[in-house]
DSSP file (Angstrom, degrees, kcal/mol; ACC not computed):
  #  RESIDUE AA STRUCTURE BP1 BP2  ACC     N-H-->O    O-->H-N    N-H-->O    O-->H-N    TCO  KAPPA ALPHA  PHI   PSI    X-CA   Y-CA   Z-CA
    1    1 A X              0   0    0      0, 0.0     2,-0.1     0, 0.0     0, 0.0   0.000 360.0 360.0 360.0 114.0    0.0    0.0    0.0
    2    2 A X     >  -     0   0    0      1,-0.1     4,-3.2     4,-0.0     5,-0.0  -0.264 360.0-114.0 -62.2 170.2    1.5    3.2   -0.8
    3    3 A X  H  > S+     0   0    0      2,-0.2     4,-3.6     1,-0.2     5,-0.3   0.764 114.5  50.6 -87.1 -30.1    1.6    6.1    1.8
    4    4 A X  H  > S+     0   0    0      2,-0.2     4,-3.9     1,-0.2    -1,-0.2   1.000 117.2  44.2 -58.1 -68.4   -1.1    8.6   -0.4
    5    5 A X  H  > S+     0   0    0      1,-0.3     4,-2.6     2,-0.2    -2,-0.2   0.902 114.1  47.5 -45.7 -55.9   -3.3    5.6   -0.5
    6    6 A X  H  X S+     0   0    0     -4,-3.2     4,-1.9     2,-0.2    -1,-0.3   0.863 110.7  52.6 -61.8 -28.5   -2.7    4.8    3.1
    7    7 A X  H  X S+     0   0    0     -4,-3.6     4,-2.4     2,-0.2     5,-0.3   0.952 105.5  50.0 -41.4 -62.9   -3.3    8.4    4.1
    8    8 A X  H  X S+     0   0    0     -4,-3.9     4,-1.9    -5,-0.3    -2,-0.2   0.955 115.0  48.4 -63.3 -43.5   -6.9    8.8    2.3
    9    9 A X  H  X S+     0   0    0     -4,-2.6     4,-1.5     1,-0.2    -1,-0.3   0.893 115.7  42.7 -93.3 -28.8   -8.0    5.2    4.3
   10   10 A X  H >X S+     0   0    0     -4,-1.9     4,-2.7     2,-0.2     3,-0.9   0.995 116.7  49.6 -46.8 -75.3   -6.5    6.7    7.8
   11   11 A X  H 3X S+     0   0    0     -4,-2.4     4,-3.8     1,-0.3     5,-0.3   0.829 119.6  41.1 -18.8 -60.6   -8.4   10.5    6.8
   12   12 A X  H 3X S+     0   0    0     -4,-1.9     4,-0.5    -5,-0.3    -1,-0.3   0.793 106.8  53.9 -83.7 -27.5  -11.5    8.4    6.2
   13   13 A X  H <X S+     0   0    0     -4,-1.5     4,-0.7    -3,-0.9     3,-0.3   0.844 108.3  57.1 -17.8 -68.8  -11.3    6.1    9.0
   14   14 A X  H  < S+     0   0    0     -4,-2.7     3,-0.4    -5,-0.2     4,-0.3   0.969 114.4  35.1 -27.1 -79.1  -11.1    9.6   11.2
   15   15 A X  H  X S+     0   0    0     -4,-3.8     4,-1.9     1,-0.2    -1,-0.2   0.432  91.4  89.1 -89.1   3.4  -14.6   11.1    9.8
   16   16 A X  H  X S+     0   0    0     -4,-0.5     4,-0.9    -5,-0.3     5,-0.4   0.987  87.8  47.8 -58.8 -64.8  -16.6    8.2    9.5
   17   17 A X  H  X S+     0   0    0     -4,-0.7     4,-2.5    -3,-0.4    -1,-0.2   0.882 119.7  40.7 -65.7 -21.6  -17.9    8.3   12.9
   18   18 A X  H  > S+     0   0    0     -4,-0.3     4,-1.4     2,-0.3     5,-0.3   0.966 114.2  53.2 -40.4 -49.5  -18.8   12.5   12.5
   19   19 A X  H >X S+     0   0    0     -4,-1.9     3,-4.4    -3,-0.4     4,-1.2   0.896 111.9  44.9 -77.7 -86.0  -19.9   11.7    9.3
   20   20 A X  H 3< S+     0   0    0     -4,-0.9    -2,-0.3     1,-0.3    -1,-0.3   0.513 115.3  46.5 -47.4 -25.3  -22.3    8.7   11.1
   21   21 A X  H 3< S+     0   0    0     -4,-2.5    -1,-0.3    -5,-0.4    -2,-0.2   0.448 120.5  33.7 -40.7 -14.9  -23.5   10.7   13.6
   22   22 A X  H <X S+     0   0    0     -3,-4.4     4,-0.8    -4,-1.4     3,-0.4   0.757  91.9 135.7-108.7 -69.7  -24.4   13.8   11.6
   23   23 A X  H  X S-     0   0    0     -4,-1.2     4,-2.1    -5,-0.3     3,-0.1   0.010  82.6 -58.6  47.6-167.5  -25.3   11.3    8.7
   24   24 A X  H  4 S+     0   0    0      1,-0.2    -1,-0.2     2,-0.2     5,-0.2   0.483 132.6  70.8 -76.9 -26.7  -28.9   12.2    6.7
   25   25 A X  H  4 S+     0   0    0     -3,-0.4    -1,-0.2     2,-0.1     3,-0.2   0.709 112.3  27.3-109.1 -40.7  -31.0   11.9   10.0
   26   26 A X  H >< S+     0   0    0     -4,-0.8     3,-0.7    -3,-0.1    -2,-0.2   0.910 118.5  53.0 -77.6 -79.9  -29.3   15.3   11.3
   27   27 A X  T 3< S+     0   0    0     -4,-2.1    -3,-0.1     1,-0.2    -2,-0.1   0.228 104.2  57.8 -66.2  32.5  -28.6   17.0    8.3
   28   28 A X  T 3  S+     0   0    0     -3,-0.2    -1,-0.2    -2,-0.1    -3,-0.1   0.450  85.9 102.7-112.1 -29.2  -32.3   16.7    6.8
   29   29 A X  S <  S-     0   0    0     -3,-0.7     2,-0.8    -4,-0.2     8,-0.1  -0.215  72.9-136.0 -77.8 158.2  -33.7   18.3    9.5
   30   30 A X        +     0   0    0      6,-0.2    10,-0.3     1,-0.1     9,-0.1  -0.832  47.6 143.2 -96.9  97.4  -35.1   22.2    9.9
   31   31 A X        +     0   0    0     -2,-0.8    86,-5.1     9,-0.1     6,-0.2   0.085  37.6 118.9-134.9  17.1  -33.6   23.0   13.4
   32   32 A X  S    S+     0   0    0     84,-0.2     2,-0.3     4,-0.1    -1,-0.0   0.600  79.8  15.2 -28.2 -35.8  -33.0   26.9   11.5
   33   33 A X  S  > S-     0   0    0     84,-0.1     4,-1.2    -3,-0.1    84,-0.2  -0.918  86.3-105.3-143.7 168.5  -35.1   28.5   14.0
   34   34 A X  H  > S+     0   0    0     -2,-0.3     4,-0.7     2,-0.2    -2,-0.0   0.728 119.8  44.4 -86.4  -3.2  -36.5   27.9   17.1
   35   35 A X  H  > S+     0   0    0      2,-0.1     4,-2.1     3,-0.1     5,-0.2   0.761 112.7  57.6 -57.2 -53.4  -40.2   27.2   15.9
   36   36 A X  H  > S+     0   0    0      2,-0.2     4,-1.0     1,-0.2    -6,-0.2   0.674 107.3  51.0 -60.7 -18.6  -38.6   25.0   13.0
   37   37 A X  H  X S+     0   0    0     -4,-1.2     4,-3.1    -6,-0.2    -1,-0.2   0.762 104.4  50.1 -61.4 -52.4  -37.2   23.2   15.6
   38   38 A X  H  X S+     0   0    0     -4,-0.7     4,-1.1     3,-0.2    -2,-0.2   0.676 114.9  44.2 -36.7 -49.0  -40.1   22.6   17.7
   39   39 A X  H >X S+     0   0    0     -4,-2.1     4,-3.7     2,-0.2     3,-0.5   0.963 110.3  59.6 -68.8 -69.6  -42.0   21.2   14.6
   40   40 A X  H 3X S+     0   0    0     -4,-1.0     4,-5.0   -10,-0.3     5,-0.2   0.826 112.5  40.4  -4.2 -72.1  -38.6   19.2   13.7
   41   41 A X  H 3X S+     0   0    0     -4,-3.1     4,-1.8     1,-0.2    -1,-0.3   0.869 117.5  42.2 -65.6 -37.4  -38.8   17.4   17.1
   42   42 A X  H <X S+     0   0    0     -4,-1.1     4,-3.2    -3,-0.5    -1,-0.2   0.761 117.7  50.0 -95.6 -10.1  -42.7   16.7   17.4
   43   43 A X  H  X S+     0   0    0     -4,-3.7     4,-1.1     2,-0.2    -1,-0.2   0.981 114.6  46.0 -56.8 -61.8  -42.5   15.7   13.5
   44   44 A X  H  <>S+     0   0    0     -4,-5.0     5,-1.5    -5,-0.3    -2,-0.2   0.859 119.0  44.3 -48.4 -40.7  -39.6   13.5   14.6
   45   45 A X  H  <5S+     0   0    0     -4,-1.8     3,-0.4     1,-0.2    -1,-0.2   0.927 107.7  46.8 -67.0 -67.7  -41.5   12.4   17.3
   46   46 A X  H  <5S+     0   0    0     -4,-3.2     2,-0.3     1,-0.3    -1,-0.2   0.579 113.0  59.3 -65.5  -7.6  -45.2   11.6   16.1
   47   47 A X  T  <5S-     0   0    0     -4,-1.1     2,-3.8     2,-0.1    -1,-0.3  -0.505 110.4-124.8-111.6  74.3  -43.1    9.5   12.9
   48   48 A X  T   5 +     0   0    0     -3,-0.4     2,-0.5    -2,-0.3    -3,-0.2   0.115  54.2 164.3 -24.9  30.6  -41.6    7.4   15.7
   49   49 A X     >< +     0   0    0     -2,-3.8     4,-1.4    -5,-1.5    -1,-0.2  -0.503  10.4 179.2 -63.2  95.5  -37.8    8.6   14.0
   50   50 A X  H >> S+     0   0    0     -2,-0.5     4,-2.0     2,-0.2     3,-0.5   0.974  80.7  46.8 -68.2 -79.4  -35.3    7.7   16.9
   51   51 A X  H 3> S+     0   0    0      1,-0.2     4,-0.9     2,-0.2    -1,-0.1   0.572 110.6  49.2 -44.4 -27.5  -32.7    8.6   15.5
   52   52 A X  H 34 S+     0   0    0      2,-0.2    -1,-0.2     1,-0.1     4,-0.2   0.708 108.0  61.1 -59.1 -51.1  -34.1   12.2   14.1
   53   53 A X  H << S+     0   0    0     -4,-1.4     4,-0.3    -3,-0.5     3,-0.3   0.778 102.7  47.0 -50.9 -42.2  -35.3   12.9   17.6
   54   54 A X  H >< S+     0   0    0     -4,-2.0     3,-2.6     1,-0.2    -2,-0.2   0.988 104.2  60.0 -85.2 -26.6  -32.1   12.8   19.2
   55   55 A X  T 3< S+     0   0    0     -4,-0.9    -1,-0.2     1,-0.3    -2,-0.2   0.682  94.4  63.5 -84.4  12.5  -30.5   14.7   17.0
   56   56 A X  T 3  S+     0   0    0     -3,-0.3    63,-2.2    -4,-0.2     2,-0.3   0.440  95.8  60.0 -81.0  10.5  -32.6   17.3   17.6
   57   57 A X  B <  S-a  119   0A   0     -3,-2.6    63,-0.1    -4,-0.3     5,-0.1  -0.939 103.1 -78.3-127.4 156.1  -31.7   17.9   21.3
   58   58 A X        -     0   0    0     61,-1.2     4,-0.5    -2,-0.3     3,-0.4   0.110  51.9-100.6 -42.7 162.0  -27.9   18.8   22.4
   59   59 A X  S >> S+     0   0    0      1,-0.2     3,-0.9     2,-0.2     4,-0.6   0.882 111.6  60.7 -88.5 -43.3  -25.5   15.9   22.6
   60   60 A X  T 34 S+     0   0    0      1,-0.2    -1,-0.2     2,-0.1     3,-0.1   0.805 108.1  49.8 -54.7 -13.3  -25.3   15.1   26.6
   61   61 A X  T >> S+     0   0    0     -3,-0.4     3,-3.9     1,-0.2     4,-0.8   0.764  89.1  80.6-104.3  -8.1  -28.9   14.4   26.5
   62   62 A X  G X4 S+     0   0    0     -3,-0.9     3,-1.0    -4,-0.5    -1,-0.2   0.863  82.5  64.2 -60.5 -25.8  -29.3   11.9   23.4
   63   63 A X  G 3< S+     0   0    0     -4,-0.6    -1,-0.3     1,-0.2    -2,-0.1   0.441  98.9  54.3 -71.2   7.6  -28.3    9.0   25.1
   64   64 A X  G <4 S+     0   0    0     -3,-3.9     2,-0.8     2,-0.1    -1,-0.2   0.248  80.6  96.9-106.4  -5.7  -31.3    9.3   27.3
   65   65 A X    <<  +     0   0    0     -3,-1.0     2,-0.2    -4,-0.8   -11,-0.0  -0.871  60.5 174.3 -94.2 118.6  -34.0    9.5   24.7
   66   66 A X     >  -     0   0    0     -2,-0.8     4,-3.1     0, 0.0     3,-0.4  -0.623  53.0 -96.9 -75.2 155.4  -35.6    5.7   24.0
   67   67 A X  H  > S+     0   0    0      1,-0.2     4,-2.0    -2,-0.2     5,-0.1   0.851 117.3  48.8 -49.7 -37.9  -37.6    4.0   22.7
   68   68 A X  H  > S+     0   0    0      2,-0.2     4,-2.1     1,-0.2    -1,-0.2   0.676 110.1  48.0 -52.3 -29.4  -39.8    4.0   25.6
   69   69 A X  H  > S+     0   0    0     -3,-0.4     4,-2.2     2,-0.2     5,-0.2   0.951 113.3  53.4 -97.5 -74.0  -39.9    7.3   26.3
   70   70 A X  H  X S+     0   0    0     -4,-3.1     4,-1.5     1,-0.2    -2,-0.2   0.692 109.5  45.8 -19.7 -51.7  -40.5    7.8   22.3
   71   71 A X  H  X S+     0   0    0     -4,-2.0     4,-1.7     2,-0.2    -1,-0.2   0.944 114.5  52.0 -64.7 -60.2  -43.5    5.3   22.4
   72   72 A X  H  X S+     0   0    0     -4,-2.1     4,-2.3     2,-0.1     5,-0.3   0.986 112.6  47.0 -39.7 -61.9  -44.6    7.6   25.8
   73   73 A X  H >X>S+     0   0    0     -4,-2.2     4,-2.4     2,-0.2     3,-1.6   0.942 105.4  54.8 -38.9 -82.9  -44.2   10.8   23.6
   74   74 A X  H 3X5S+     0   0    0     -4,-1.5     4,-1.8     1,-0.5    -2,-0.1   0.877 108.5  54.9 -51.3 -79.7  -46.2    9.6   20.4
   75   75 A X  H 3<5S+     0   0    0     -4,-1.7    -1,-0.5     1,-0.2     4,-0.4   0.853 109.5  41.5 -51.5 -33.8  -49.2    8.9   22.8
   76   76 A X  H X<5S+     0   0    0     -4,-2.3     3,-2.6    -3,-1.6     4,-0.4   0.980 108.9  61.0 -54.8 -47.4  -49.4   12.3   24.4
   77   77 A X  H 3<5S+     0   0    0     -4,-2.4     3,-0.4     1,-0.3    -1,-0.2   0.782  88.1  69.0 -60.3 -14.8  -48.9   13.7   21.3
   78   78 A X  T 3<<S+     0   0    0     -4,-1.8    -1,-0.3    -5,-0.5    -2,-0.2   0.881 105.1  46.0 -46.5 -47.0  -52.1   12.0   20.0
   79   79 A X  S <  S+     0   0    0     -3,-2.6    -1,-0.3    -4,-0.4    -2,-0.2   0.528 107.3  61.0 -70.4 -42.5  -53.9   14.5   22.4
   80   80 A X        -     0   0    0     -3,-0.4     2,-0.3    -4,-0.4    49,-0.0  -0.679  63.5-140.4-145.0 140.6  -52.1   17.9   21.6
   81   81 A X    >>  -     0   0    0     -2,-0.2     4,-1.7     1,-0.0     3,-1.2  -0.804  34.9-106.2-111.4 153.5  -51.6   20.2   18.6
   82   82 A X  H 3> S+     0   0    0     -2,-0.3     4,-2.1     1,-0.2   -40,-0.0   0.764 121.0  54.5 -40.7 -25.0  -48.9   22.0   17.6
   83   83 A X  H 34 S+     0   0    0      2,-0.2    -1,-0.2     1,-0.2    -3,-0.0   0.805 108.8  56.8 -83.9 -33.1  -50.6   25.5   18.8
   84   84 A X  H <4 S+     0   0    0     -3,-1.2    18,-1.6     1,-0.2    19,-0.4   0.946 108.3  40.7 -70.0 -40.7  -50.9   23.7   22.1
   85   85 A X  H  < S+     0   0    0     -4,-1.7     2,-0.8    16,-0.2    22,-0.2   0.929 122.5  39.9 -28.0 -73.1  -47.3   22.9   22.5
   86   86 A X     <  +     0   0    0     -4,-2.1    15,-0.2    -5,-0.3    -1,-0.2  -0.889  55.0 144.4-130.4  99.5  -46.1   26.4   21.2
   87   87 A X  S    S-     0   0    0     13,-2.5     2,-0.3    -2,-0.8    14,-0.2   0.698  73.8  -2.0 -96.1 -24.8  -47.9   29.2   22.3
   88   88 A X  E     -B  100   0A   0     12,-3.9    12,-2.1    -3,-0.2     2,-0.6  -0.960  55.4-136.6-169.6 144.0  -45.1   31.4   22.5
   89   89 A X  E     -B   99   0A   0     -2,-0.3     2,-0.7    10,-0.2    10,-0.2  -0.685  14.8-151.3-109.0  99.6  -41.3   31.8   22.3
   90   90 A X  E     +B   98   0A   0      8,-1.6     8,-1.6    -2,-0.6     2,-1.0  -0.489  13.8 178.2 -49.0  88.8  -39.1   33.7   24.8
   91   91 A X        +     0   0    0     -2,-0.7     6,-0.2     1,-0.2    -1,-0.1  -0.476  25.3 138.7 -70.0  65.2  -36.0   35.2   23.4
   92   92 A X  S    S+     0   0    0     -2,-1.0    -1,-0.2     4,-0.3     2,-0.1   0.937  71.4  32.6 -77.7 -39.4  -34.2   37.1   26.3
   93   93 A X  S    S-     0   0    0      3,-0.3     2,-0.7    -3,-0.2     3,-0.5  -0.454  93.4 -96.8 -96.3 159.7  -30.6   36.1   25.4
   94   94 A X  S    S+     0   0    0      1,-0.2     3,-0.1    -2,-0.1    -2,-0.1  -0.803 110.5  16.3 -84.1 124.4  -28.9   35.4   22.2
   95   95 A X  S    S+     0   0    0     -2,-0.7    17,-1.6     1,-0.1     2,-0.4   0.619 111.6 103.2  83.8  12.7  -28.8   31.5   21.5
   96   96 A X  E     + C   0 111A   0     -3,-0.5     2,-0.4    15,-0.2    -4,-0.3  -0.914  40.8 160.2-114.3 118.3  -31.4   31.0   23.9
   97   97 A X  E     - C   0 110A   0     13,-1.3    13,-4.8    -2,-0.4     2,-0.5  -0.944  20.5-160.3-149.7 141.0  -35.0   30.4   23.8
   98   98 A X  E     -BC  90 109A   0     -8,-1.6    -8,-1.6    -2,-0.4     2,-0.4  -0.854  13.2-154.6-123.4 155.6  -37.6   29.1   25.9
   99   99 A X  E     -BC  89 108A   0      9,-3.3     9,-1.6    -2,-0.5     2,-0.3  -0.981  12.2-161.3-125.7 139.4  -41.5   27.7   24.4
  100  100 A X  E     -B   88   0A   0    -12,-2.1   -12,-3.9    -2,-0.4   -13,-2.5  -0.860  10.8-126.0-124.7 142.4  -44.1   27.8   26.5
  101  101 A X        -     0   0    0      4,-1.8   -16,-0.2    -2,-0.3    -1,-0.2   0.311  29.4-100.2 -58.4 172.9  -47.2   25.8   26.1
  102  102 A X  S    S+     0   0    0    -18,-1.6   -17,-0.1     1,-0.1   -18,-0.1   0.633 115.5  56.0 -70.8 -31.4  -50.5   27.0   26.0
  103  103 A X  S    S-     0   0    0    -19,-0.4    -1,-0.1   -18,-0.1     3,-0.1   0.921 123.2 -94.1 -71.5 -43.6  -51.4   26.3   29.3
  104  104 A X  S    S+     0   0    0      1,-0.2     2,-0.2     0, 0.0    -2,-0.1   0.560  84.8 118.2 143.5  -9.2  -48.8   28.1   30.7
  105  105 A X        -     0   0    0      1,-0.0    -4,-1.8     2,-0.0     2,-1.5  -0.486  67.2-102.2 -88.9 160.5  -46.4   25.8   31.2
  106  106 A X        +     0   0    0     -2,-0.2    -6,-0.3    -6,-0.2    -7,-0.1  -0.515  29.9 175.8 -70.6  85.8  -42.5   25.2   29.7
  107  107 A X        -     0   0    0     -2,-1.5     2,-0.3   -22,-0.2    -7,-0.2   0.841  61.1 -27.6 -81.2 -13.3  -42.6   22.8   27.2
  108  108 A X  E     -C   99   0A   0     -9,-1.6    -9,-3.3    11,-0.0     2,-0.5  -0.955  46.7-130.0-163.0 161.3  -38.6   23.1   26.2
  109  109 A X  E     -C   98   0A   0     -2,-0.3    11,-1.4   -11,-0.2    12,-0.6  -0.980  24.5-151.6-118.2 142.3  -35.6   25.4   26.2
  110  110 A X  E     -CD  97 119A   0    -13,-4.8   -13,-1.3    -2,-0.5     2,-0.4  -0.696   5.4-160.4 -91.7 143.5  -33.6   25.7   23.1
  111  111 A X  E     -CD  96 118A   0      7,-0.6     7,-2.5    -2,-0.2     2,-0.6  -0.991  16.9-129.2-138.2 153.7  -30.0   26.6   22.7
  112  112 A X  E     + D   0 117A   0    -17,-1.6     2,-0.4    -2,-0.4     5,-0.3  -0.754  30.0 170.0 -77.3 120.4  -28.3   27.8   19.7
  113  113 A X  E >  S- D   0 116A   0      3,-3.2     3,-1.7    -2,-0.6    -2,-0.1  -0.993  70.5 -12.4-144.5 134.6  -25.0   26.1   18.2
  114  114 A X  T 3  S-     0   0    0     -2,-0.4    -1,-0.1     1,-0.3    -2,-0.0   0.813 127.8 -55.1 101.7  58.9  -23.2   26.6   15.2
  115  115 A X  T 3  S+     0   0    0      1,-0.2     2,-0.4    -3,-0.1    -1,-0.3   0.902 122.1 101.3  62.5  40.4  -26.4   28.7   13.7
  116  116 A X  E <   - D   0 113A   0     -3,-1.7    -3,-3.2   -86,-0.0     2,-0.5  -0.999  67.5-130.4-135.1 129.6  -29.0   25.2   14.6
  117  117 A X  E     - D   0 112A   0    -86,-5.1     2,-0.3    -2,-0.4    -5,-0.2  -0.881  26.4-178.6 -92.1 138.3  -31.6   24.9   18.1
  118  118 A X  E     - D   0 111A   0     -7,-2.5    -7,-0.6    -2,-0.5   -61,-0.2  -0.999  27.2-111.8-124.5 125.9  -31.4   22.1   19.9
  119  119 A X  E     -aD  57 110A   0    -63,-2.2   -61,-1.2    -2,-0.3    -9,-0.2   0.076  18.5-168.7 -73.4-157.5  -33.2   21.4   22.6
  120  120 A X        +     0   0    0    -11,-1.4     2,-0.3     1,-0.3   -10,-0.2   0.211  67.7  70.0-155.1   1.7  -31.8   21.2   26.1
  121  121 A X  S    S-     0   0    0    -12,-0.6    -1,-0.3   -14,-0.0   -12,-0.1  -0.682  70.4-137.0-132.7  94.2  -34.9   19.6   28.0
  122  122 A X        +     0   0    0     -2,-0.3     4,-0.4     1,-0.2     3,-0.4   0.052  38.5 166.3 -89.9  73.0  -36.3   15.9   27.7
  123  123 A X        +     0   0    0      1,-0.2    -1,-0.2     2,-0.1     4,-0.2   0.655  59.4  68.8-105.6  13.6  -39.8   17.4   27.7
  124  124 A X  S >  S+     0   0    0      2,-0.1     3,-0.7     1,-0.1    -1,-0.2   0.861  85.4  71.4 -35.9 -51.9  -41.4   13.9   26.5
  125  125 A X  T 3  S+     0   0    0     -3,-0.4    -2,-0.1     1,-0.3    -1,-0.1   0.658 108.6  25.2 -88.7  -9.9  -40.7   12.6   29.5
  126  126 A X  T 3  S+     0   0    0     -4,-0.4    -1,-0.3    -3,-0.1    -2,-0.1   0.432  85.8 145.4-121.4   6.3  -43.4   14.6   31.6
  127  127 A X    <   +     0   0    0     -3,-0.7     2,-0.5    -4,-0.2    -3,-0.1   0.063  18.2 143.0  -0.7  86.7  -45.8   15.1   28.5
  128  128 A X        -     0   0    0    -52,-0.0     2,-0.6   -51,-0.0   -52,-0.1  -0.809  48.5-121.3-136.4 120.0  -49.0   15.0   29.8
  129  129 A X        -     0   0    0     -2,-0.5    -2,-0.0     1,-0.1   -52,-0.0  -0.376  25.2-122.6 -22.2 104.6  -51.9   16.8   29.0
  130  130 A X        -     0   0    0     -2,-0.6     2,-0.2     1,-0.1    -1,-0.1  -0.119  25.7-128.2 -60.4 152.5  -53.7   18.8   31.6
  131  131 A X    >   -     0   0    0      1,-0.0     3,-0.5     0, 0.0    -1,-0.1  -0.521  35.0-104.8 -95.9-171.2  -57.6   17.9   32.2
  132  132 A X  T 3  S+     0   0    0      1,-0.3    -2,-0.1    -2,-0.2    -1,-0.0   0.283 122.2  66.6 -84.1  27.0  -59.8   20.7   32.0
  133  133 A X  T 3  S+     0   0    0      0, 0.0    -1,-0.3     0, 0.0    -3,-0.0   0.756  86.1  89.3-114.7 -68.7  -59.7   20.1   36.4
  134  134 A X    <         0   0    0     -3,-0.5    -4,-0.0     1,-0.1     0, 0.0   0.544 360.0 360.0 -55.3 174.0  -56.1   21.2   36.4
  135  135 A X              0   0    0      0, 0.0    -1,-0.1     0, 0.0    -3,-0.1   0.786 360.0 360.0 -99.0 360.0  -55.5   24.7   36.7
C-alpha cells in the first residue's frame, strides 16, 4: 500500500464516525429557527424517527432518549396540537430560547450552536396533558 493511498483510508477512517452521527438523520432536519425546531422534534416524534429525535436535542442528553420514552411521547402527542405545544417563544438572550405551552407551562428550552436549536430539555418525559380540572 502506498503512503497517499494509506493516508486517504486513515483520513477516512477519522470522519466516518462524524460523518455517522451527523449522517442524513441530522442534516435533513429544519432546526434553523426555534419554531422550526419545535415542529422538527414533534414531527420526529409523532413518525416514531429515533434517530431524528435525538439529534434534535444537544449531545449530553441523546443518550437518554428511547424508545420508551418515544412510544410515551407519540401517545401524548395524540392528544395535543402544535398550537398547544407552542404558544409562545421567549427570546431574552442570544442562542437561547424558551416555548411555553398554552397552558402556561414550559414545554422546552432551546440553545443555539453553530447557527442550529437544539433542545436542552427531555420534555417527553413529563408530557401530559392537563384535564380541564387542572389549573
Amino acid at each position: 500500500m502506498n503512503r497517499t493511498c494509506f493516508l486517504g483510508t486513515l483520513v477516512a477512517l477519522l470522519l466516518l464516525p462524524k460523518l455517522v452521527l451527523a449522517g442524513p438523520a441530522e442534516s435533513a432536519l429544519d432546526l434553523s429557527s426555534p419554531r422550526s425546531a419545535v415542529e422538527t422534534q414533534i414531527d420526529r416524534a409523532r413518525a416514531g424517527d429515533l434517530a431524528g429525535l435525538k439529534a434534535c436535542f444537544v449531545e449530553r442528553l441523546r443518550d437518554r432518549i428511547t424508545e420508551k420514552n418515544l412510544k410515551k411521547a407519540q401517545e401524548h402527542l395524540e392528544k395535543l396540537s402544535l398550537d398547544d405545544l407552542v404558544a409562545e417563544i421567549r427570546q431574552k438572550k442570544p442562542g437561547k430560547a424558551k416555548i411555553k405551552m398554552k397552558d402556561g407551562r414550559t414545554f422546552t428550552n432551546l440553545v443555539q450552536k453553530d447557527g442550529r436549536w437544539y433542545a436542552e430539555k427531555l420534555w417527553f418525559k413529563k408530557l401530559k396533558p392537563r384535564s380541564n380540572n387542572s389549573k
